[in-house]
C-alpha positions in Angstrom: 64.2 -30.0 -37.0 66.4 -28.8 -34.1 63.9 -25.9 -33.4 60.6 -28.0 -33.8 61.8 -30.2 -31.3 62.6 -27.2 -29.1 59.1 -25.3 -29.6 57.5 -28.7 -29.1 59.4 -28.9 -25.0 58.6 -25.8 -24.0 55.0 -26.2 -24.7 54.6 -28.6 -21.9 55.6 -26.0 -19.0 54.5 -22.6 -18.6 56.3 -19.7 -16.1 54.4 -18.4 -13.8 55.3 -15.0 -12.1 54.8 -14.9 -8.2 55.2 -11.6 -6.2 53.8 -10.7 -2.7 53.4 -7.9 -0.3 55.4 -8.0 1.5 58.1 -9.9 -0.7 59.4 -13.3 1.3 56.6 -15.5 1.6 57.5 -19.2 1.1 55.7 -20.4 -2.0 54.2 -24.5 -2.3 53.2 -25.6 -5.7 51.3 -28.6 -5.1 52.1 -29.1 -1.5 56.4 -29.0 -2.1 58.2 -25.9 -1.1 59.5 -24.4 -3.6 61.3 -21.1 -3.6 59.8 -17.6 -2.0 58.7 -14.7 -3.4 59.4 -12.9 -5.5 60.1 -15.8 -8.1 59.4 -17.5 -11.4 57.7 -20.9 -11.5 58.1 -23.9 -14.3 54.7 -24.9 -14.0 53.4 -28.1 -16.2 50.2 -27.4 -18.4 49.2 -30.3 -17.8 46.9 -29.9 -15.2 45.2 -27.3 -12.6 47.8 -27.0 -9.5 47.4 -25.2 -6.7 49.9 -22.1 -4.8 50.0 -21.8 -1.4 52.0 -19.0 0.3 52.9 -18.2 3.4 54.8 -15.8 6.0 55.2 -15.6 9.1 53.1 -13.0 11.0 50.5 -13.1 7.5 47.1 -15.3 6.6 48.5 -17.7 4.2 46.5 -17.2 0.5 45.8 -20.5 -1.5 45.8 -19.8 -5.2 44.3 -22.4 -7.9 45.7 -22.2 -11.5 43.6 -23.5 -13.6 44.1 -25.5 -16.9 42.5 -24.2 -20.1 42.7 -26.3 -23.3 43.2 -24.3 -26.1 42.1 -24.6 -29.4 46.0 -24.7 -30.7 46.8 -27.6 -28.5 48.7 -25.8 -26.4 47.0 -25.7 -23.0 47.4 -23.0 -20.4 47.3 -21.9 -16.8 45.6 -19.1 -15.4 46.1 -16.9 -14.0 49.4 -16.3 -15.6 51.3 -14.3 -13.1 50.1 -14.4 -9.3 50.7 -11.1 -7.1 49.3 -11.2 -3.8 48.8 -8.7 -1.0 49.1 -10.5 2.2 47.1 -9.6 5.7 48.4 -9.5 8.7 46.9 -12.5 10.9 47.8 -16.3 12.0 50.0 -17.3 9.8 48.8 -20.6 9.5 45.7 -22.7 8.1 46.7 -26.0 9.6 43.3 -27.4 8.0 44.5 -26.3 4.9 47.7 -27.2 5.1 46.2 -31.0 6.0 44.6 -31.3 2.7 46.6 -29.4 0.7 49.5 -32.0 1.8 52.1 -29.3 3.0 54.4 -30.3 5.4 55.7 -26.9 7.0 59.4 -26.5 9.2 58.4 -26.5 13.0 60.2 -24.3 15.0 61.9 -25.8 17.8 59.4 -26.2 20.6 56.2 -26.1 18.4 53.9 -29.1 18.3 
């Protein structure tokens, strides 16, 4: 019974691997800071959600994971691990960053 009820809590998250070139890039799932690469996400299956990472001195790359019911009735995200490479360029989308709901750190003297 122990073990059911076990199986039965995981199957509402799944971990999502996040890498980037370089390594360091602040990673938002859903808007909220939460860790930088490279990392491990608890991600609910409950939904799509949406990955947003960012460096300083690199164009920030928005990432979707999609939800996927399954057959088994346990639902998924993909894609299942995210590695990005990240180009050099403004390292901000503040467009983006407006809808996506991310509030970024200013740096003392910014805007």
């Amino acid at each position: 019974m122990v073990a059911a009820a076990g199986l039965c809590g995981c199957s509402h998250y799944q971990y999502v691997g996040v890498t980037s070139d370089p390594p360091g890039a602040t990673v938002y799932l859903d808007g909220e800071a939460v860790g930088k690469t490279p990392t491990e996400l608890e991600v609910g299956r409950d939904g799509a959600h949406t990955l947003y990472l960012k460096r300083e001195g690199y164009k920030p790359e928005l990432v979707l994971l999609e939800h996927h019911e399954a057959n088994d009735g346990i639902d998924f995200l993909t894609p299942a691990d995210v590695a990005k490479r990240l180009s050099p360029g403004p390292s901000s989308d503040p467009e983006l960053e407006r809808q996506l709901k991310i509030t970024v750190d200013k740096k003392p003297g910014e805007n």
